[in-house]
C-alpha positions as CSV (number, residue, x, y, z in Angstrom):
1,X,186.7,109.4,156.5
2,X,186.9,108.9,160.3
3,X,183.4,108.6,162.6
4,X,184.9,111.7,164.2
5,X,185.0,113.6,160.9
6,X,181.6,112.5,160.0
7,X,179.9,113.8,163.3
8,X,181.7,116.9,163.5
9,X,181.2,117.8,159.3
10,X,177.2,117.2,160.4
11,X,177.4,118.9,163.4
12,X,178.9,122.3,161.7
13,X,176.4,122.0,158.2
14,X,173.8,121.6,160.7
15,X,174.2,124.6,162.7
16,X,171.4,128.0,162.1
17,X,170.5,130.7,163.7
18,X,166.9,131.2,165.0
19,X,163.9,128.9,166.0
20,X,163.7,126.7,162.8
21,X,165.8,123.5,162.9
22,X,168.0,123.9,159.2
23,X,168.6,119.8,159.3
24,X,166.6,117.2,158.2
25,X,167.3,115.1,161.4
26,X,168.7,115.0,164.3
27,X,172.5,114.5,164.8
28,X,174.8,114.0,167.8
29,X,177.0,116.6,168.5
30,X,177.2,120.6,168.6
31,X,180.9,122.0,167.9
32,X,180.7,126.0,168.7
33,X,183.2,128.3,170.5
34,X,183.7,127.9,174.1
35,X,181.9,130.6,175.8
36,X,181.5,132.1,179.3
37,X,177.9,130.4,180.5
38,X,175.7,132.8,182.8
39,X,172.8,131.6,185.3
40,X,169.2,132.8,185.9
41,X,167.5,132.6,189.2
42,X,170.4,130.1,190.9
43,X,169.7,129.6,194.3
44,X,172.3,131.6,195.5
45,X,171.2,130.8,199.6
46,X,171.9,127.4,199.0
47,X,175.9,126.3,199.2
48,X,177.6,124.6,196.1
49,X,178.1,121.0,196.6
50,X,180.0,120.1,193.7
51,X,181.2,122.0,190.9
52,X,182.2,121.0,187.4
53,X,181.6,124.2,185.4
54,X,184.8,125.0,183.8
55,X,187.1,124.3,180.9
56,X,184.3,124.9,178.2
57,X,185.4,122.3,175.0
58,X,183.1,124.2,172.8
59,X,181.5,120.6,172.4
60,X,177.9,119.9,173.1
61,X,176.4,116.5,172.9
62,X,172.6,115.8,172.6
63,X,171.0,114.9,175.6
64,X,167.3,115.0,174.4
65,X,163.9,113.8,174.3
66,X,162.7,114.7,171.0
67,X,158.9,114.1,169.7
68,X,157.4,110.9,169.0
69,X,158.5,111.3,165.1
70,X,162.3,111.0,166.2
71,X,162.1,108.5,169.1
72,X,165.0,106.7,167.5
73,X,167.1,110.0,168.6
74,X,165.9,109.9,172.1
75,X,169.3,109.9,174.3
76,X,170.9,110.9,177.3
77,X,174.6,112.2,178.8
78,X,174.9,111.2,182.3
79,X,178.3,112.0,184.8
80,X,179.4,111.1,188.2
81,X,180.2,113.2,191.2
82,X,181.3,112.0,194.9
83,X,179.5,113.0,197.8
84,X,182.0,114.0,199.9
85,X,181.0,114.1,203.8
86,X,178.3,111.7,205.8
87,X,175.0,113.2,204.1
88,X,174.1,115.4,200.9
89,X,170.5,117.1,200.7
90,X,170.5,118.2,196.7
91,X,167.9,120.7,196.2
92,X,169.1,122.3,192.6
93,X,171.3,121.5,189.3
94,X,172.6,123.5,187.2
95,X,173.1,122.3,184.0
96,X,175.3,124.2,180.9
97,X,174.1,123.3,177.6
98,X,173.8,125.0,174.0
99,X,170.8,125.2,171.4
100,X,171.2,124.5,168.2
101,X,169.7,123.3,164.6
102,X,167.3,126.1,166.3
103,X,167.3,128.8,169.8
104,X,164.8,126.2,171.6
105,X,163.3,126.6,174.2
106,X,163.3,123.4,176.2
107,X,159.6,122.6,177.3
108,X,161.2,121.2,180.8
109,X,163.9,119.5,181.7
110,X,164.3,115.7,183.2
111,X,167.1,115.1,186.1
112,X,167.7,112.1,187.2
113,X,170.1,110.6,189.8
114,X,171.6,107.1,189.8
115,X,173.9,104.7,191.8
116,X,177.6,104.0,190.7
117,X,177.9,100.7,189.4
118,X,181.5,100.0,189.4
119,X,182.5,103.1,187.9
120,X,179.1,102.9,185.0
121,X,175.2,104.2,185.8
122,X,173.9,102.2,187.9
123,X,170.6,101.9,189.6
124,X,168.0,105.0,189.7
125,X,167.6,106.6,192.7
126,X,165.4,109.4,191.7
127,X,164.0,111.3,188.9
128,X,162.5,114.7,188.5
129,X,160.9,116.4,185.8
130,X,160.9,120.4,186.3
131,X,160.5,123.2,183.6
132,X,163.9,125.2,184.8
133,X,165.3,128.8,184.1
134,X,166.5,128.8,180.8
135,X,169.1,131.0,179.6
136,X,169.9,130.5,175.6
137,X,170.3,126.5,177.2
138,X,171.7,126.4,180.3
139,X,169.4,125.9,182.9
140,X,169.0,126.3,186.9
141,X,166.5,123.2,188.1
142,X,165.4,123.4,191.5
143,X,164.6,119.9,192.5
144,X,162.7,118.0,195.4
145,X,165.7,117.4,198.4
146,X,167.2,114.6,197.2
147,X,169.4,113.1,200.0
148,X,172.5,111.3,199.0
149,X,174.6,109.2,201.1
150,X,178.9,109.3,201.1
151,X,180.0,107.8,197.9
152,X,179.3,107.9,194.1
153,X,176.8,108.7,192.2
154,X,175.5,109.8,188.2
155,X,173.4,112.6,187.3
156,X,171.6,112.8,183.9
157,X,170.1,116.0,182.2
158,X,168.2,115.5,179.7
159,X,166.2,118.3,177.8
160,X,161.9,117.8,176.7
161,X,162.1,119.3,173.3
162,X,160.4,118.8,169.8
163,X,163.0,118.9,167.1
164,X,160.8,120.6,164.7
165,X,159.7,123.3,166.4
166,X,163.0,124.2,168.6
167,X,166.2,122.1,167.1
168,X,167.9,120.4,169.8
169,X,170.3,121.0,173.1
170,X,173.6,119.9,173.5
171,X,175.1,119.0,177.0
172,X,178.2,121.3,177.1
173,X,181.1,119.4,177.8
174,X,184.8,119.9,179.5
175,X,187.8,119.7,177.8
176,X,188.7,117.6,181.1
177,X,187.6,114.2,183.0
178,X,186.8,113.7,186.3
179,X,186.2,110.8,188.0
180,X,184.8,108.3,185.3
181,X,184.9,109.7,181.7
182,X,180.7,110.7,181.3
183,X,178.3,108.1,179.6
184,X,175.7,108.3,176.8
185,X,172.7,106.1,175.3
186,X,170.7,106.1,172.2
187,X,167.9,103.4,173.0
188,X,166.7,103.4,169.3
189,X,170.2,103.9,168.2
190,X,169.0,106.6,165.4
191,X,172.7,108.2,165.2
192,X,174.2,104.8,164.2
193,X,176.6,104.4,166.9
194,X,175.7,101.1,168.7
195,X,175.6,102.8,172.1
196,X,171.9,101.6,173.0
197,X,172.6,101.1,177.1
198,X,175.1,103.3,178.7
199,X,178.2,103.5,177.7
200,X,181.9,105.7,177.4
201,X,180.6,108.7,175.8
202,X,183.5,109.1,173.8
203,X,183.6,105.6,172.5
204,X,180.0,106.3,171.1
205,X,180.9,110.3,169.5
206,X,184.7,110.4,169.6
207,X,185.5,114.1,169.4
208,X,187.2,114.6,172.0
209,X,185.5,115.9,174.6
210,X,185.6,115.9,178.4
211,X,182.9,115.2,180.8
212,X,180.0,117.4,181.0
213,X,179.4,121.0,182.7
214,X,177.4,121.0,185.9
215,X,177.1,122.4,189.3
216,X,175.1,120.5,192.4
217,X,173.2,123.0,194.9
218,X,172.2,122.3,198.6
219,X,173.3,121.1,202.1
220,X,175.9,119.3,203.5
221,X,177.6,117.8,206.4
């Protein structure tokens, strides 16, 4: 049986309805149907910097930071965008995501924005940790300005969120790639797949899947 079998047979057994998580642990991956994603409380004022919101896979992957009884499932999705222009001010993300092994919610979320490293995450440039609008997993996070000069950069979105009490969020992703293909790490490596530093997302959960679903908010010029 193929690793791609093996996550997506977990991810589908593992699936419920409602607030209690129906697995024992944690697993990797969310397959669903595609669906149309709506936003609460987007700040509509501010102009869209870059978009990456369509072509819905019907995949999430987990982008999580569970409680301290499932550190070793503590991971993150992270993708790159291009400032376009001399001078970005970000001041929201939008990020579309799925519950599932439970309905949530997220406690808050943590965004964080790196450098490019030669087409990998590279270097952190700042980090926020803000309790969004949530709606059934897709959040709207206003953030601090964060000013970003011409050229590339990653964006991680990583959910605050006890396994056992809400189940776990997926990170929805395209059924495209743009730019570089996304990245992923598990630190404590508790879904087995080696990927313990950043790495090709789909070389660590190999379903298929694009990069992930996200929409940068602010000013430009």
């Amino acid at each position: 049986m193929t690793k791609t079998v093996l996550f997506a047979t977990a991810a589908v057994l593992a699936l419920s309805v409602g607030g209690v998580a129906s697995a024992a642990k944690p697993v990797s991956v969310s397959l669903h149907h595609a669906k149309a994603h709506t936003l609460k409380g987007a700040d509509r004022s501010a102009g869209i910097l870059y978009d990456q919101s369509n072509n819905d896979s019907g995949i999430g992957i987990v982008s999580q930071n569970f409680e301290s009884s499932f550190d070793i499932y503590d991971a993150a999705a992270a993708d790159d965008f291009t400032v376009t222009g001399k001078k970005w001010k970000v001041t929201e993300v939008d990020a579309f995501g799925v519950y599932f092994n439970g309905s949530g919610p997220a406690r808050d979320e943590n965004v964080t924005f790196y450098k490019d490293n030669n087409g990998s995450v590279g270097a952190q440039v700042a980090s926020y940790t803000v309790a969004g609008t949530d709606n059934f997993g897709s959040f709207t996070i206003p953030i601090h300005k964060t000013k970003l000069k011409k050229g590339t950069y990653w964006v991680s979105v990583q959910a605050n969120l006890d396994f056992s009490a809400g189940g776990e969020w997926g990170w929805e992703n395209q059924t495209t790639v743009e730019g570089n293909p996304a990245q992923w790490e598990n630190p404590g490596d508790g879904f087995a797949t080696g990927c313990t530093t950043w790495t090709t997302e789909t070389t660590c959960i190999p379903d298929g899947q694009g990069d992930h679903m996200f929409t940068l908010r602010g000013t430009g010029r």
